[in-house]
C-alpha positions, 0 to 999 in steps of 0.5 A: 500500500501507498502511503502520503505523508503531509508534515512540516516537522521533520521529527514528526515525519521521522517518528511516523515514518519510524512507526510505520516501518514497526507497526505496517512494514507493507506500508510504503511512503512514496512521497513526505510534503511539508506545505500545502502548495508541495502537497497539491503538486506532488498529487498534481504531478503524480496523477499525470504522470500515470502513479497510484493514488495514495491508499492513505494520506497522514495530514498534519491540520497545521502547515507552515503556509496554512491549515491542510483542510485548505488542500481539499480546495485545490484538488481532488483527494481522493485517499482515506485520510487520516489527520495527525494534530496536536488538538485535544481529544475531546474536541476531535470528536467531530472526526469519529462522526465524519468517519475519518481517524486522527493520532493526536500528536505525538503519535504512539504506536497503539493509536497507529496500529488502531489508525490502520486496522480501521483502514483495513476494516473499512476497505475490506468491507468496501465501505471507503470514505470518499474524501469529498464527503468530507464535512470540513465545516463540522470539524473546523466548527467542532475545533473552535478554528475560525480561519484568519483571513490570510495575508499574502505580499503586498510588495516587494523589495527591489534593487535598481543600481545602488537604490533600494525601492518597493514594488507593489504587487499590484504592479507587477505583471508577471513572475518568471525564471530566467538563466536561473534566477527569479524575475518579474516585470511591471505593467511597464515592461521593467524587468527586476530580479527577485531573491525567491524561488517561484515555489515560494513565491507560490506560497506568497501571492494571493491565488486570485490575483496570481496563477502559476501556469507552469514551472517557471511562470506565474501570471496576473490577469492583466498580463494575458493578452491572448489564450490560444489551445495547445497541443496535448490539451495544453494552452498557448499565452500571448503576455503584455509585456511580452515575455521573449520565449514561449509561454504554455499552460501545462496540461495539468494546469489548463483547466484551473487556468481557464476557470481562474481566468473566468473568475 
C-alpha cells in the first residue's frame, strides 16, 4: 500500500515514518510534503504522470503556509485520510462522526496500529470514505478554528543600481525564471530580479490575483493578452509585456487556468 505523508516537522515525519516501518512494514511512503502548495503538486504531478493514488494520506491540520483542510480546495483527494494534530481529544470528536481517524500528536504506536486496522476494516468491507464527503465545516466548527483571513505580499523589495525601492504587487505583471534566477516585470515592461524561488513565491501571492501556469511562470490577469489551445490539451499565452520565449499552460494546469481566468 501507498502511503502520503503531509508534515512540516521533520521529527514528526521521522517518528511516523519510524512507526510505520514497526507497526505496517507493507506500508510504503512514496512521497513526505511539508506545505500545502508541495502537497497539491506532488498529487498534481503524480496523477499525470500515470502513479497510484495514495491508499492513505497522514495530514498534519497545521502547515507552515496554512491549515491542510485548505488542500481539499485545490484538488481532488481522493485517499482515506487520516489527520495527525496536536488538538485535544475531546474536541476531535467531530472526526469519529465524519468517519475519518486522527493520532493526536505525538503519535504512539497503539493509536497507529488502531489508525490502520480501521483502514483495513473499512476497505475490506468496501465501505471507503470518499474524501469529498468530507464535512470540513463540522470539524473546523467542532475545533473552535475560525480561519484568519490570510495575508499574502503586498510588495516587494527591489534593487535598481545602488537604490533600494518597493514594488507593489499590484504592479507587477508577471513572475518568471530566467538563466536561473527569479524575475518579474511591471505593467511597464521593467524587468527586476527577485531573491525567491517561484515555489515560494507560490506560497506568497494571493491565488486570485496570481496563477502559476507552469514551472517557471506565474501570471496576473492583466498580463494575458491572448489564450490560444495547445497541443496535448495544453494552452498557448500571448503576455503584455511580452515575455521573449514561449509561454504554455501545462496540461495539468489548463483547466484551473481557464476557470481562474473566468473568475
Amino acid at each position: 500500500m501507498n502511503i502520503l505523508i503531509v508534515e512540516d516537522e521533520k521529527l514528526a515525519v521521522r517518528k511516523l515514518t519510524k512507526l510505520l516501518e514497526e507497526t505496517a512494514p507493507e506500508l510504503e511512503v512514496n512521497g513526505i510534503t511539508p506545505s500545502i502548495a508541495a502537497t497539491v503538486e506532488w498529487i498534481t504531478e503524480n496523477r499525470a504522470n500515470g502513479g497510484p493514488e495514495p491508499d492513505i494520506i497522514f495530514m498534519d491540520i497545521e502547515l507552515a503556509d496554512g491549515q491542510s483542510f485548505e488542500i481539499f480546495n485545490r484538488t481532488e483527494i481522493k485517499s482515506t485520510v487520516i489527520f495527525t494534530t496536536s488538538y485535544d481529544e475531546y474536541a476531535l470528536q467531530a472526526f469519529k462522526v465524519n468517519s475519518i481517524d486522527y493520532l493526536l500528536k505525538p503519535v504512539q504506536n497503539e493509536d497507529l496500529q488502531r489508525a490502520i486496522r480501521k483502514y483495513y476494516d473499512l476497505t475490506s468491507a468496501r465501505n471507503t470514505i470518499p474524501a469529498t464527503q468530507i464535512n470540513l465545516e463540522a470539524i473546523l466548527k467542532s475545533l473552535h478554528i475560525q480561519t484568519p483571513a490570510r495575508e499574502y505580499r503586498k510588495r516587494f523589495l527591489v534593487k535598481q543600481g545602488a537604490r533600494l525601492f518597493s514594488v507593489e504587487t499590484s504592479e507587477i505583471a508577471y513572475f518568471f525564471i530566467d538563466g536561473g534566477l527569479t524575475f518579474f516585470k511591471n505593467h511597464q515592461g521593467q524587468k527586476f530580479v527577485v531573491d525567491y524561488k517561484m515555489d515560494e513565491l507560490d506560497e506568497f501571492l494571493d491565488p486570485d490575483k496570481f496563477f502559476r501556469v507552469n514551472r517557471a511562470l506565474i501570471v496576473t490577469h492583466q498580463a494575458v493578452a491572448q489564450m490560444q489551445p495547445y497541443y496535448n490539451h495544453r494552452l498557448a499565452l500571448v503576455l503584455h509585456p511580452e515575455l521573449d520565449k514561449e509561454t504554455i499552460v501545462s496540461r495539468e494546469r489548463a483547466n484551473d487556468f481557464k476557470i481562474w481566468m473566468g473568475k
